[in-house]
N, C-alpha and C positions, 0 to 999 in steps of 0.2 A: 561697145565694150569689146576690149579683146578676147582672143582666142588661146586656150593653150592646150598642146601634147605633152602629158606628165611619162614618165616611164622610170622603172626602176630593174635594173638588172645586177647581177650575182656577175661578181669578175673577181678571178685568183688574182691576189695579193702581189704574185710576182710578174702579172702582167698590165700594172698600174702606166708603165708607161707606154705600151705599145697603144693601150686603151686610150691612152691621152693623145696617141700622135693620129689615131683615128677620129678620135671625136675635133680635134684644131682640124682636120680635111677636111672631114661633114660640114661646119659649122658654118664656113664663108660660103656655101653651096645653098645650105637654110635660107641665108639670108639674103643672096643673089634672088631667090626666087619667093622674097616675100616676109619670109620673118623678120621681126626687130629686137630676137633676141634670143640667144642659145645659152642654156646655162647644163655644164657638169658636172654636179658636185658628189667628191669620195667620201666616205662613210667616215665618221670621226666621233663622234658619241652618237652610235645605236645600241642603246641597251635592247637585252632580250628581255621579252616581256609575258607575261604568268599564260595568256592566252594566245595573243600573235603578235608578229614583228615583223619587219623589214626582210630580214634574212628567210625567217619563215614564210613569207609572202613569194620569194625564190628560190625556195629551195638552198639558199647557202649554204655551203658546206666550209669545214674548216680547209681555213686556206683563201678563203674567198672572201671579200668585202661589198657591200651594197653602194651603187651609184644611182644616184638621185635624178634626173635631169628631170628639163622642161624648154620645151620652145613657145617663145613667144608670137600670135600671129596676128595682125590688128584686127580678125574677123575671121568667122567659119571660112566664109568663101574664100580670103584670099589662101585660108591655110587648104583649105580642097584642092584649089589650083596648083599654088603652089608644092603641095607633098607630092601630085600629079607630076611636075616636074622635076623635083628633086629624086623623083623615082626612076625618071626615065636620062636623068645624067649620066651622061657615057663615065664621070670622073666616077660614081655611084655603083656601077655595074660589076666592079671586081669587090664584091665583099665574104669572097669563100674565106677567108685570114682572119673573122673575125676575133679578136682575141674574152671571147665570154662566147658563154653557150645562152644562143639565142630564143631554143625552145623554152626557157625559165625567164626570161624578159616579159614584165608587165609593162602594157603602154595602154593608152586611151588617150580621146580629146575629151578637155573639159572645156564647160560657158563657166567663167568667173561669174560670180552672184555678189563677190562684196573685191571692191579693189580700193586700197588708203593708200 
């Protein structure tokens, strides 16, 4: 069964495209080195919710919208290895510009238990 890295980070509203011209660079890189699948999706109905939410999960602030992603990896290992090298890519190495404040990004791997 595959493997996936879920993450969800807080990005300002008026930097929806520098964000996107970031995530189309990373993506072919993911997948050079293992993944079979990058997905980044911008907030479009998250409602706020009576206990928690999305936004609240990073600290959103007005101004800002939640991005959803996930890579797909067909196994722990090859995503072990693979993150191993996606990390040490020289294209990888200049990410001071990032347009989102990285210290409020939730990420984690998950084991899929149910896939239709």
């Amino acid at each position: 069964m595959s493997y996936i890295d879920g993450y969800l980070i807080p990005v300002p509203n008026d930097k929806k495209d520098a964000y996107k011209a970031v995530a189309e660079m990373a993506a072919p890189i993911f997948r050079e080195h293992g993944a079979t699948r990058v997905v980044e999706a911008w907030g479009d109905d998250v409602p706020d919710g009576k206990v928690t939410d999305f936004k609240r999960a990073v600290n959103a602030v007005e101004g800002e919208n939640t991005v959803f992603s996930w890579i797909e990896w067909p196994d722990k290992a090859t995503r072990d290895a693979g993150m191993k090298k996606v990390m040490e890519d020289p294209r990888m190495q200049d990410m001071s510009n990032m347009p989102f404040d990285g210290q409020r990004m939730i990420f984690g791997g998950f084991q899929p238990i149910v896939e239709a």
